[in-house]
Each structure stands twice: as structure tokens, then as C-alpha cells.
N, C-alpha and C positions, 0 to 999 in steps of 0.2 A: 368546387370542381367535381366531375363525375366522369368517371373512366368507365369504358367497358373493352374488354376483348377476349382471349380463348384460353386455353392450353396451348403452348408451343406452338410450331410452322410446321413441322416435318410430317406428313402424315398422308400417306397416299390416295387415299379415299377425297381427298382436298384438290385431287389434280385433275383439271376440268369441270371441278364443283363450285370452288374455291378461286383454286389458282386457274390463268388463263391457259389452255391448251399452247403446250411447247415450250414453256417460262420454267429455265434450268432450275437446280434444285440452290444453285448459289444466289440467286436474285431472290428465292419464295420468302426471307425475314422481310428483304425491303419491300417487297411486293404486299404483305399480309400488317406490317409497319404502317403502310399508307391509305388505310383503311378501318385499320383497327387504333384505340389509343394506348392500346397496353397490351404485356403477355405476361401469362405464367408459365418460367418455365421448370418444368419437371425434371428436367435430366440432370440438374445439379442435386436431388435429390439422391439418387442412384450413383453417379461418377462426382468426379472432382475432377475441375476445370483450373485451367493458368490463365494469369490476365493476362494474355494475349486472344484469349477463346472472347474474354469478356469485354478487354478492347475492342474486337472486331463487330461485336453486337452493338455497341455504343455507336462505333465509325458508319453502319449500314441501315442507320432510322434514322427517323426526322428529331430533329432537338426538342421535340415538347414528347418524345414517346417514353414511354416509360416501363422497366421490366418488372413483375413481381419473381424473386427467386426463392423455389421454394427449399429448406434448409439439406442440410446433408442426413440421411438416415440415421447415423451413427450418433448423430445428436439427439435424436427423440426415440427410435427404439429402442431401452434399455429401463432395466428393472429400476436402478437409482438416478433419478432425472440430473441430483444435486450434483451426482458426478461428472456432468457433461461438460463441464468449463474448458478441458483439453481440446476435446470436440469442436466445442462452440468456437475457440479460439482459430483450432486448425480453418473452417470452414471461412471465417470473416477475411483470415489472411490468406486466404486465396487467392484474393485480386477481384471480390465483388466491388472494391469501389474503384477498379476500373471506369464502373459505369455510372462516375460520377453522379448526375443531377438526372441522371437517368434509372437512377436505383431506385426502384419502388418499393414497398415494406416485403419484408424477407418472411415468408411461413412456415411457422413450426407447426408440423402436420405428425398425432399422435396417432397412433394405432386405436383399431374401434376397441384392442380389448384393455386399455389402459384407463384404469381408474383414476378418478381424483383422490388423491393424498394430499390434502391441503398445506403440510409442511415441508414435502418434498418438492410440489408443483413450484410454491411460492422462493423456496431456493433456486430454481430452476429460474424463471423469473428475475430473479436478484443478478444472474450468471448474462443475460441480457447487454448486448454494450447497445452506449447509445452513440455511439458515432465510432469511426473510426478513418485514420488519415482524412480527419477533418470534414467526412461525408457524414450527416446525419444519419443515422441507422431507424428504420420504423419498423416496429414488429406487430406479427397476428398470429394467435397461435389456433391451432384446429384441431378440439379435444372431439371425438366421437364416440365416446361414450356418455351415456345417461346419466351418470352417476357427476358431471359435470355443469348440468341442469341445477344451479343453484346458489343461493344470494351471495355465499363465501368466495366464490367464485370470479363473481362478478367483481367483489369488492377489491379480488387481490388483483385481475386485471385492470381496472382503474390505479391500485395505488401504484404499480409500475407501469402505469401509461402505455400497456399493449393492447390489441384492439380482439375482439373475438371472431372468429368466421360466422357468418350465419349462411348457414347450409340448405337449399332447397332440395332436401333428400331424403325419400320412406324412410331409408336406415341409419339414417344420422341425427342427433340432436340439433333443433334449431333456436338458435338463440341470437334476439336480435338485440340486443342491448348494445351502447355504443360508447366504451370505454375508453378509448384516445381519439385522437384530433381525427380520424379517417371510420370510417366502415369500409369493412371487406368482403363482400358477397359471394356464395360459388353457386351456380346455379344450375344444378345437376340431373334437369327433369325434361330436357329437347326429347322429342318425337323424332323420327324421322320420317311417318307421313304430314308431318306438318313442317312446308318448305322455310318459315322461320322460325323449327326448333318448338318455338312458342306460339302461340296463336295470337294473333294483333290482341286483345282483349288480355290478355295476359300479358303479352310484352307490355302493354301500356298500363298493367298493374304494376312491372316491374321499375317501369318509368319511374312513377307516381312513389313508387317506396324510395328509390333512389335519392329521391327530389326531398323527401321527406326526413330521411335522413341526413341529406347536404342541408337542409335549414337546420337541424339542432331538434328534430323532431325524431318522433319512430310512428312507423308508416302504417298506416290506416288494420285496425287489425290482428294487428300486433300486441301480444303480450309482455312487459320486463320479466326476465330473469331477478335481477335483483332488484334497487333502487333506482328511480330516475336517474338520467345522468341530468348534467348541466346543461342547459340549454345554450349551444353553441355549436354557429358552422360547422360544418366538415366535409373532409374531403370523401370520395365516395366511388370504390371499385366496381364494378361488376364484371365477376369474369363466369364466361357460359363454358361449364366443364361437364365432361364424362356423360352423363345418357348418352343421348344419338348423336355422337363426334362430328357426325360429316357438316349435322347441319350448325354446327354450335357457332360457325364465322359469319352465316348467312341470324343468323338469332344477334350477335354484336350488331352486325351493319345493323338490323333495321331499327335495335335498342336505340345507339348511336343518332340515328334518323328521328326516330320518335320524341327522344329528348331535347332534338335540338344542338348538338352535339358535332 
């Protein structure tokens, strides 16, 4: 399976770009839903939401959409990671599994200037649930720093079956290594003189990796961080985030398109 879609719905520069001229701002989830196969949304990063916020996301997509959410701040900005368990607890019992079968893996997004601490990281990790009120839980976490670039790294995300981001971004580490049953892509690099984001030769490189990775491969190019993983399916995000926002919906559709999808 191979997902692609955006950052969240809400975003002005998306109305009449995006969304169709006069399409209220309560329809733009369903609207941008039926189009797209996924979101990530950012704003559970920042606030904390009641399941009723996250019922109503689930109640206003089609049954195969799927959200990725990214985690609460207070869970990953902080000096001792091993501490976060309070955190991480507050955050799950929220009410993300509201979103039932609709919950796509949850990201842990670290600050560029956070180091790897292999014994802290790997408690951090341990603190991880994997389900909860009987919704399986998937995680990806998104180190950006350098210092993360590295085989121990890779080894402790495999032993706790969480998956890593790989980042299409000058100032981010990219690591494509595919450590649990899914890949997570953020692809951070749309134009906005180029009407899809990506140039067709590009998007259809991004195709081809995608593809590559849903076989149990790593896509043309590509160097491991650490060791081979096992050669097995997976499932396969691509969400088109941050450079030139306007066009990142118009870069999904025609991924989307290219794929086959």
C-alpha cells in the first residue's frame, strides 16, 4: 500500500488553488479527504485535542483515509527523553484512537538540535505503547540531527519496530533505512514555480522509490544507514511537507496519478 498526501487542510493560500472557489472552510477536510489518501496533522503537536475533535475527523473522510498525527511537543522537547512516559501517556489518552482504523502511525518529531544518546533515545523507545483501547499504535520518529546518521541507531529502531522518517531536506539528515512494516517519507523540497511542486521526472523518481520500498527494497540510490533490513512488503507514506506549501496538494494529486493510486 502506498499513501501520499500533505500537511493538514487549513491554509489559505489552498483557496482557489487547492480548494474550489466558495467551498466553506467546514467542508475543506472532506474536500481535500477525497483527493488526497492521507494527512499529517500538525496541530496536535502544538494543542491537545478531545475525542470529540478526533471523532469528527474520522465521521468527515472516506473509510480507507487515513490520518498521520504528529505527537504533542512536550513529549519530545525535553532534555531527558526517558522522562516522557507521563507525556506520552497524557497524549495517547487523548482520544487518538477515536480514529479508530483510521489512525495512521503517530510521529515523534525531535528538535534539529537534539543529539543521539543511545541509552536515553532507546528508553524513549521502550516508553512507546503499541496499541491502545485495542487500536494498534505505529510509530516513526524524526531525529534531525547528524549525529543520528548511524548503524546503532538504526539497530535500536528495528528492535522496537519503529520506523524512521526519511527526509528530502538540505538541512535535515536523510536516512532511508526501513526499520518496521511501513516507510514514512516527508518531502520537503516543492518549488513553487513548478505547478507540481516536483517536476514530472522527479515526481516519477519519487514514484519509483515509493514502489521500491512497498516491495521490501530501498529505492534506486540509495545508501543504508546501518544493516539491510529484511526483505519484506511494506507499507509506504508519502507526505509532500513545507518548501512551497501552496503547491504540496497539487505534487500529492499527480504522485497519486503517477503511481497509480
Amino acid at each position: 500500500m502506498i499513501r501520499a498526501g500533505v500537511g493538514g487542510w487549513n491554509f489559505e493560500p489552498w483557496r482557489g488553488t487547492f480548494f474550489p472557489d466558495g467551498l466553506s472552510k467546514a467542508k475543506e477536510l472532506g474536500y481535500a479527504s477525497s483527493k488526497l489518501t492521507a494527512i499529517e496533522v500538525n496541530g496536535t503537536f502544538y494543542s491537545t485535542f478531545k475525542p470529540p475533535t478526533f471523532q469528527k475527523w474520522f465521521s468527515e473522510t472516506p473509510d480507507d483515509f487515513v490520518f498521520s498525527l504528529k505527537a504533542n511537543r512536550f513529549c519530545v522537547n525535553r532534555r531527558v527523553l526517558a522522562e516522557a512516559g507521563p507525556s506520552i501517556e497524557r497524549f495517547i489518552g487523548s482520544g487518538v484512537t477515536e480514529m479508530k482504523q483510521k489512525l495512521g502511525p503517530i510521529l515523534w518529531q525531535f528538535m534539529h538540535t537534539k543529539k543521539f544518546d543511545p541509552a536515553d533515545f532507546e528508553a524513549f523507545l521502550a516508553l512507546l505503547p503499541k496499541a491502545a483501547d485495542s487500536v494498534k499504535l505505529r510509530h516513526v520518529v524524526e531525529p534531525r540531527h547528524e549525529s543520528f546518521k548511524t548503524a546503532e541507531f538504526i539497530a535500536l529502531a528495528r528492535k522496537y519496530d519503529v520506523a524512521i522518517v526519511y527526509a528530502d531536506a538540505k538541512k535535515f539528515p536523510s536516512i532511508p533505512d526501513a526499520t518496521s512494516d511501513f516507510v514514512y517519507a516527508r518531502l520537503q523540497d516543492t518549488q513553487e514555480d513548478v505547478p507540481t511542486g516536483y517536476t514530472p521526472a522527479q515526481l516519477k523518481k519519487w514514484v519509483e522509490a515509493a514502489k521500491a520500498w512497498e516491495a521490501g527494497g530501498l529505492p534506486k540510490g540509495m545508501e543504508p544507514v546501518g544493516k539491510a533490513a529484511a526483505k519484506k512488503k511494506r507499507d509506504v507514506f508519502m507526505f509532500f511537507i513545507s518548501g512551497a506549501k501552496v503547491r504540496n496538494p497539487a505534487a500529492a494529486m499527480e504522485f497519486l496519478k503517477l503511481a497509480g493510486k
